[in-house]
N, C-alpha and C positions, 0 to 999 in steps of 0.2 A: 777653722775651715771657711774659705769663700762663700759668699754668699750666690747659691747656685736659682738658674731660673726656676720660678714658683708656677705652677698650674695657677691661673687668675680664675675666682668664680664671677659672672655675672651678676647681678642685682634679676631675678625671675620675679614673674607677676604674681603679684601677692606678695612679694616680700618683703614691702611696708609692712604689712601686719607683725614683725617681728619685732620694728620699733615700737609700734603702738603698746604693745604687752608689758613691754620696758617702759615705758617713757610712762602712760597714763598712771598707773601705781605713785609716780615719784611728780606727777603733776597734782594730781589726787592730797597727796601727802601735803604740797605747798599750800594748796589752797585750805586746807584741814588747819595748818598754822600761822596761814592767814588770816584767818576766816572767824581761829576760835574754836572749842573744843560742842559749842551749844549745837551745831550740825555737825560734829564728826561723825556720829553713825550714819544719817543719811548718805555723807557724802561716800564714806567708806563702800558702803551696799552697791553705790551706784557702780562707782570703780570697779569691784568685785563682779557685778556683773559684766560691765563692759568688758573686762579681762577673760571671763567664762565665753561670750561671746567671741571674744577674738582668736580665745586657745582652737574654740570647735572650728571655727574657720580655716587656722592653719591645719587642725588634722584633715578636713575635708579634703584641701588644697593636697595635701601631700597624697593622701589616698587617692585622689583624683587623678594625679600627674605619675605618681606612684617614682616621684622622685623629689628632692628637698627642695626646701624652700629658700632663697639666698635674700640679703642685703649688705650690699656693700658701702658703709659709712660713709658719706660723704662723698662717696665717688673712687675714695681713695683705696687704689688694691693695697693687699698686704705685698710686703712686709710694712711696708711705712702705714700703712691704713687698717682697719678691722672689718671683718666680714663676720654677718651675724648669719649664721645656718639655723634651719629646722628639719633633722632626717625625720622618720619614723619614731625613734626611741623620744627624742626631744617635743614631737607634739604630741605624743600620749602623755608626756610628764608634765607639758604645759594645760592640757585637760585636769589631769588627776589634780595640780596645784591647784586650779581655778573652781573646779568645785566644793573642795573641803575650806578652801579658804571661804570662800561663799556660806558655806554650812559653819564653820565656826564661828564666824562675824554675827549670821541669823541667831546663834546659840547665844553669843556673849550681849546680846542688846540690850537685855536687861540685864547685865552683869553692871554694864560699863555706861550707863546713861547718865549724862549731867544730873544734879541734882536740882531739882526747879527751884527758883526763890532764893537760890544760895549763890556762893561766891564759885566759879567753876574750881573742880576736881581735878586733881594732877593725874590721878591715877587713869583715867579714862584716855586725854589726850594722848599719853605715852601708851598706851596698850593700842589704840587705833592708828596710830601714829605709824607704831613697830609694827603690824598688820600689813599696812601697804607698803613700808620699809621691804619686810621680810618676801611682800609677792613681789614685788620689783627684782630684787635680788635674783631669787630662784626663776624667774624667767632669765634675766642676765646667764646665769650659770648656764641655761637647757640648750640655751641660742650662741655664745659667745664662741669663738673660734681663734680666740689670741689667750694664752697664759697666763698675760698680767692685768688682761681685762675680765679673766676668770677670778684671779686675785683679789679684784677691786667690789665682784659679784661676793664671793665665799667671806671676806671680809665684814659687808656691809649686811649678808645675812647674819654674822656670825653678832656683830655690837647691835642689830635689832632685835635679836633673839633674848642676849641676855636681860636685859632691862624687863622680858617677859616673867622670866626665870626671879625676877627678887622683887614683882610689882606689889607683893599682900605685905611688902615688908619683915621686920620682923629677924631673929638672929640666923635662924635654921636656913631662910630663904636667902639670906646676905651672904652667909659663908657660902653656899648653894651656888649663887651666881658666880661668889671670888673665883670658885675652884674652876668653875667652866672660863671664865675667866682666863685662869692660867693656862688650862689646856687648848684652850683657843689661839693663844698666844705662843704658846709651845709651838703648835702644828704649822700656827701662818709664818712663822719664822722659816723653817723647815723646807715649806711650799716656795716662800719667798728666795731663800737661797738656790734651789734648785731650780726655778725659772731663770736667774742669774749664770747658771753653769751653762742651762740650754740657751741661753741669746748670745755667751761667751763663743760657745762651741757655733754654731750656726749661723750666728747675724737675724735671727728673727724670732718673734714668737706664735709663729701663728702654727697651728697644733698640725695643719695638713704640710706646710712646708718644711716641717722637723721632718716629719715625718717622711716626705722623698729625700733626706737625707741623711736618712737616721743610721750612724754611726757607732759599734759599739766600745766605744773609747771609755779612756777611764773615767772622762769628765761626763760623758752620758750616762754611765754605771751609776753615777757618784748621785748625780742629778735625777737621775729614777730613784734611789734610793729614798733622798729627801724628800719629793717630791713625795712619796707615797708615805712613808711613816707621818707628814704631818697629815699627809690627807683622812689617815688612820685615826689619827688625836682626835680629829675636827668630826670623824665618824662613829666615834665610840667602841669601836670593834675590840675586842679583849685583847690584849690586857689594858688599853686605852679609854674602858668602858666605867672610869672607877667615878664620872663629873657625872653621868647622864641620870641617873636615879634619883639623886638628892635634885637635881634641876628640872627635871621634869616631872616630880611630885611637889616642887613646890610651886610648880607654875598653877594659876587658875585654869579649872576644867579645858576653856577652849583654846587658852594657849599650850598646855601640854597637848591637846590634839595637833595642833599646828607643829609644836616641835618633836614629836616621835611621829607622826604620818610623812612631817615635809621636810624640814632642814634637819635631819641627820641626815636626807636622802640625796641635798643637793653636792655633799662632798662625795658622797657615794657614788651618783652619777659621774661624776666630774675623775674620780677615780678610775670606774671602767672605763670611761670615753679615752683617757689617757691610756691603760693597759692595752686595750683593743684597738684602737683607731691610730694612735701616735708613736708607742713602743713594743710593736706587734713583733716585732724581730729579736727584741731581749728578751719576750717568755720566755725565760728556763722555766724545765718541769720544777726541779728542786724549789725555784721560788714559787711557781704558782702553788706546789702543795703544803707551804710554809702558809701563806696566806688562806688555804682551805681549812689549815690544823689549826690556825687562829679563830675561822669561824664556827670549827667543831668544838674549841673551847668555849666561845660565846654561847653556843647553842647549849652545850651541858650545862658549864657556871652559872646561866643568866636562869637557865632554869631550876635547878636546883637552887638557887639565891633565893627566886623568887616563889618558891615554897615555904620559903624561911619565913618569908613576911610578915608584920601583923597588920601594916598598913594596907589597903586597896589598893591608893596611888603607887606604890613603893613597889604592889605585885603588879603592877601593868608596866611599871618603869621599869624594871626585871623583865619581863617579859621581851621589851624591844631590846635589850641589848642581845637576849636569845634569838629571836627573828632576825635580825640581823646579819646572825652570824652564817645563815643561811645563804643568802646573797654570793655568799665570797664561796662557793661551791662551785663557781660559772668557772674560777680562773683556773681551777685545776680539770675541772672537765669540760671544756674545753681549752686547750691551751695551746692550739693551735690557730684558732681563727673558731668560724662559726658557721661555716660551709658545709662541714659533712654533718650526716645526718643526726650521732650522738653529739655534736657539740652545737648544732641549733635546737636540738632538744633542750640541751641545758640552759641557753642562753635564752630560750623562750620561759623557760620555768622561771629563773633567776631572778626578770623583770615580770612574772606575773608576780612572784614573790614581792615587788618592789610596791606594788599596785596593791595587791589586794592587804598585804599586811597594813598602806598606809590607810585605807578604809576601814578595815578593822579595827586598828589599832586609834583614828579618829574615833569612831563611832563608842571603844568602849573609854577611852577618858572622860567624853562626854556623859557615858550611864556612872562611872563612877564619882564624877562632878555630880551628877543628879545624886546619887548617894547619899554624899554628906551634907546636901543640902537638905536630904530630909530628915537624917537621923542628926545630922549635928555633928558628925565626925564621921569617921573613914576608917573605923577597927573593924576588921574583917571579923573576928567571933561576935561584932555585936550588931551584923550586920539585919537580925531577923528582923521582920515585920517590911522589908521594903518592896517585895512584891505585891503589897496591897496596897501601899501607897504611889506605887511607880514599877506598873507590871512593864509598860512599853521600855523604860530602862533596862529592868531587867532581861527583857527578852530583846532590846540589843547587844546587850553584856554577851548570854547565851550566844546569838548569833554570832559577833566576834568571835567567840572562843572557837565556835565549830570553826572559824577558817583559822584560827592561829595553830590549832590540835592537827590539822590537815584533813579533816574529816570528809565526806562527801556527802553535800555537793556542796562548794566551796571554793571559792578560787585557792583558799589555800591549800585545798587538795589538788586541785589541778599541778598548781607551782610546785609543791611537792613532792609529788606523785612523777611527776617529768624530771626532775632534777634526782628522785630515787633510780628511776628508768635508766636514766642519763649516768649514772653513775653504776649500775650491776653492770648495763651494758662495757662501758669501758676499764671492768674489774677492778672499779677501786669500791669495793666491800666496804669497806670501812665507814667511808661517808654517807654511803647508805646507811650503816646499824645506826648512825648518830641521826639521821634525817627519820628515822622511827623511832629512836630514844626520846628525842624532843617531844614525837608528837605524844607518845607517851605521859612525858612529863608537862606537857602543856596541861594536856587530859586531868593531872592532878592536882593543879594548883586551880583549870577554871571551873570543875565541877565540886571543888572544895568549896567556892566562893558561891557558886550559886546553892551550894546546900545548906549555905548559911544565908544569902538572900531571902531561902523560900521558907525557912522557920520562922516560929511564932513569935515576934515581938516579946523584948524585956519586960518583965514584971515595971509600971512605972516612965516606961519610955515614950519619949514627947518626939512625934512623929509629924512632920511641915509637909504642907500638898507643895506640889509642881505643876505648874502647866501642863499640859498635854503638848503642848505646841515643842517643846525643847526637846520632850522624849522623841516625838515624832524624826524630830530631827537625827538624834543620836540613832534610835532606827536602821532610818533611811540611809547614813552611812555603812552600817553594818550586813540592811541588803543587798548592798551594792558589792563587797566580799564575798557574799554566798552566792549571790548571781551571776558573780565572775565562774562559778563551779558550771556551768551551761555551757563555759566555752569548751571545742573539742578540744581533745590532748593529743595536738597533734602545733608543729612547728607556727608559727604566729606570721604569716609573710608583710605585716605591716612593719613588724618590727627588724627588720631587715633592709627597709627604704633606705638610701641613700648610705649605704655599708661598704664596705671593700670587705666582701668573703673572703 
């Protein structure tokens, strides 16, 4: 098909700030390997903050204008050029990354600190390295408006991720990383060839100029198709969900917070944005509730798995393949757009779901990180005695759980609760019994866990303090889940900025 004329966005004020959230992460990084690993934490903090800073700006900015934020590279309009956007959805996600990445940096300082007097550490440099690697990326993903510049984002989160996933070393964490490894590689294949059908068919890549001329031809079918089963690999959603447990239980505390709160969520993002925004015309029902029966399988399997457990890490890693599976409720209720009333309902719950599970879900790797630092391992029957030593852990564990259970007050009652609403209302029963089965089943694996927290200490058992300063932290992520339960449950209009209803 010709290549037909594009809507051009402008470059709006403020919309430097979108380079800045890109670029400083990966300026950050240089200097971190130029510089030597003996200031990488400083400099990292610095970064991280100036990035927390820039995300609240662009959300201010958007809210303020109550329309997106634009940069046009170089000058250059697409199709030959990139335009980087910030609607609504994109600067809550630039916030939520730039906090917990800030919170898990403050967590790992003393994980990951040079050793004084000695020859520097490999392990520190690659772990703060892949840090600002990884927030670089996921701003890239939130902001990017061309396909192969999305590619080059989902990519470059995907090889800073792994190296997190195998850093203690070791056989369990090598094999660990291979497999995500492969399935990384599976899905960017997939993605990559379906970009290829859509710049064959179009002449462009830029996601808003498919889209005024989106076609539904076989090479578009063909190219959705792709596009989405790898997006799926690279998100873990079931049955794709088989690398995420073993990789993210073997990551250290603060980088499994980092990869179950933020990079399964930047293919996720980059999924809806593509469903909703680019191939709004190929929802079929059929497909979107192929995709919903996928996430009511995550929801059941991940949790009944994660009953199964004996490990900690392995029940929280089980855990996010369930939460997850929630998410993908959005496409089959709504599957028209996000306009009428039950399908902005849904689409409001979906991404509180996106939100509050990644603070939860931060906040409790970090109490299970705290864990086995005091008992020495991470077996859930021999968990007793950690409430005396690391109450504030344990009572962000607790907390977590109440928003993963759906419980109120919670954000993940709220998300919940709106995406159950969302679903009686439009008679599909079904997704509702599973979106109360889970929380059910949440309820049994986290009160299993804290009733082994709260018991007495092994006969024998050699119990290590922790800082208060760490707990506080893993906490304060966890508050930030329950606090989300204060928002009304009622449709979210920030998250709606810059949308075609």
């Amino acid at each position: 098909m010709p290549l037909q004329a594009l809507a051009v966005t402008e470059t709006t004020p403020g919309g430097s700030l979108l380079v800045l959230g890109i670029v400083m992460p990966a300026v950050a990084l240089v200097a971190l390997i130029g510089l030597g690993g003996r200031g990488a934490r400083a400099i990292v903090i610095a970064a991280l903050l100036f990035q927390l800073y820039v995300a609240v700006r662009v959300a201010l900015l958007v809210a303020g204008t109550q329309s997106p934020l634009a940069y046009v590279v170089g000058g250059f309009h697409p199709p030959l050029g990139i335009t980087l956007r910030a609607d609504g959805i994109s600067a809550l996600m630039m916030v939520v990354s730039a906090a917990i990445f800030l919170a898990a940096a403050g967590f790992a300082w003393k994980d990951f600190a040079q050793p004084g007097g000695k020859p520097e550490a490999r392990a520190p440099l690659i772990f703060w390295s892949a840090m600002l690697a990884m927030a670089s990326a996921l701003n890239l993903l939130f902001t990017s408006s061309d396909l192969f510049n999305l590619y080059v984002g989902i990519e470059l989160l995907t090889f800073a991720a792994i190296p997190v996933t195998a850093i203690k070393g070791g056989a369990d964490t090598l094999r660990a990383a291979l497999r995500y490894l492969l399935f990384a590689v599976f899905g960017s294949m997939l993605y990559l060839f379906g970009i290829v059908l859509l710049y064959g068919a179009y002449g462009t890549l830029d996601i808003s100029g498919i889209a005024a001329q989106l076609q539904p031809n076989a090479a578009t079918l063909a190219a959705a198709g792709f596009v989405t089963v790898g997006l799926l690999a690279k998100t873990a959603l079931f049955p794709f969900h088989l690398w995420l447990p073993p990789a993210h239980a073997g990551a250290p505390a603060a980088g499994s917070a980092v990869l179950s709160a933020l990079v399964v969520k930047g293919s996720l993002f980059l999924l809806m944005r593509l469903w909703f925004d680019t191939f709004p015309t190929l929802r079929e029902p059929a497909d979107m509730q192929l995709l919903a029966l996928s996430g009511a399988l995550a929801v059941i399997v991940g949790s009944v798995t994660a009953l199964r457990q004996q490990r900690l890490k392995l029940l929280v890693a089980y855990s996010t393949v369930a939460q997850i599976g929630y998410m993908f409720f959005v496409f089959s209720l709504a599957p028209k757009g996000t306009g009428e009333a039950i399908a902005a309902t849904a689409w409001t719950g979906a991404w509180l779901q996106v939100v509050a599970h990644a603070f939860a879900k931060a906040g409790m790797f970090l109490a299970a990180g705290l864990a086995a630092e005091v008992l020495g391992h991470d077996r859930i029957r021999d968990l007793g005695g950690l409430s005396r030593r690391a109450p504030l852990a344990v009572l962000a564990f607790a907390l977590s759980g109440l928003s993963l259970m759906g419980l109120p007050p919670s954000g993940g009652f709220n998300a919940k609760f709106m995406l159950l609403v969302a679903a009686l209302a439009g008679g599909q029963w079904v997704w509702g019994a599973v979106i109360i089965a889970g929380g059910v089943l949440a309820g049994a694996y986290v009160f299993g866990v804290l009733a082994r927290m709260m018991a007495e200490p092994a006969a024998g058992a050699s119990l290590q303090a922790v800082g208060r300063g760490r707990q506080w932290i893993a906490l304060g992520l966890s508050a930030v889940a329950v606090l989300m339960g204060l928002l009304p449950l009622e449709p979210v209009a920030f998250l709606a900025i810059g949308r075609a209803l």
